[in-house]
N, C-alpha and C positions, 0 to 999 in steps of 0.2 A: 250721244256718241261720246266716249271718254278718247282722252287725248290719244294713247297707243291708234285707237282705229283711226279718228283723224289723221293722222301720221300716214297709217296702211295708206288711206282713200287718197291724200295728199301726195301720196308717194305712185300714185295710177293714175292718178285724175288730174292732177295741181295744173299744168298744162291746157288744160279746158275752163278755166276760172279767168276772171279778166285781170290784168293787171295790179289792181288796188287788192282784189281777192286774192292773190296767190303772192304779195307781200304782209300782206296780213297771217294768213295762215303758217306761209313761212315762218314769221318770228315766234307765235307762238310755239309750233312744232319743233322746228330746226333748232331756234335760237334761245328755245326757253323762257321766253318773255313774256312778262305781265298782261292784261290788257292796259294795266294805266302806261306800262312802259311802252310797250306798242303805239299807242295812242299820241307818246311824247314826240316818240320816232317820227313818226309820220304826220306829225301836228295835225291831230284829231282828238277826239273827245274818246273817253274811255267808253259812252255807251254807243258811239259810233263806230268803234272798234267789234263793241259786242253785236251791232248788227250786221259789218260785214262777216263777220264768223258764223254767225246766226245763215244770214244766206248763204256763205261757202258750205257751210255743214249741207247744208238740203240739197245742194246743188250737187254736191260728192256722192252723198247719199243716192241718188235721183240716177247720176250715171252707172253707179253700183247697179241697182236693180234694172236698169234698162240692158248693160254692157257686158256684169259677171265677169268683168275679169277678174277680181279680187279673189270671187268663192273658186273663178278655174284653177287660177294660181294653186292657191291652199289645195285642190284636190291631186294637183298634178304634183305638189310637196309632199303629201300624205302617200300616193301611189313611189312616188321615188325612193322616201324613207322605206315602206315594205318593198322595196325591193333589194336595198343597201341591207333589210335584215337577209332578207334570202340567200345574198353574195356571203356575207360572214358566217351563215348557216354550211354553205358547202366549201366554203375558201379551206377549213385544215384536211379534206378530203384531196386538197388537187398537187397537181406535180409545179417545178419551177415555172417552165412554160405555161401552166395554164393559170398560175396566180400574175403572170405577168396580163396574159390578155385579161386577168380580171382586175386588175389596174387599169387597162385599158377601157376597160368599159368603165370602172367608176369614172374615171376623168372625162368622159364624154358624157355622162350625166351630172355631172357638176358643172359643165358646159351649158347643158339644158338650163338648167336652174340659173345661171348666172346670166343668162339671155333675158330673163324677166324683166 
């Protein structure tokens, strides 16, 4: 798993890792940190840094396939985007009023999305 997805899983999951695991991943992720930096932070060794990352990854992973929120996310991202083309598709056909409620609808689908 490359850092971006770590990030994703951390970003759905991080909450369900124990305490030592969801400061370790943090720095990595969040904070941009080394393993040696890491390691100094929380006075620990760089390859005990690498194995709580080692078990956070699995264990992210691990809820990923049991839970799918991640793949619902991205599909219900993917279904939003084809429907924002749709709205732009018919938006120069409509009157004052009707680009108004199609305002209103984008903004309650960007509502959707920001609930994630």
């Amino acid at each position: 798993m490359n850092l971006e997805e770590l990030t994703i899983h951390y970003d759905f999951y991080g909450k369900l890792l124990s305490n030592r695991q969801q400061e370790v991943v943090h720095m990595i992720c969040e904070e941009d940190f080394s393993l040696t930096e890491t390691g100094e932070n929380l006075g620990i060794t760089k390859q005990a840094v690498s194995e709580v990352l080692r078990r956070s990854t699995k264990k992210l992973e691990s809820f990923e396939e049991k839970l799918g929120m991640i793949r619902r996310f991205q599909s219900v991202v993917s279904q939003l985007e084809r429907i924002e083309r749709e709205l732009r598709a018919v938006e120069g056909d409509l009157n004052d009023q009707q680009k108004a409620q199609l305002q209103s609808i984008r903004q309650m689908l960007q509502n959707m999305t920001e609930q994630f």
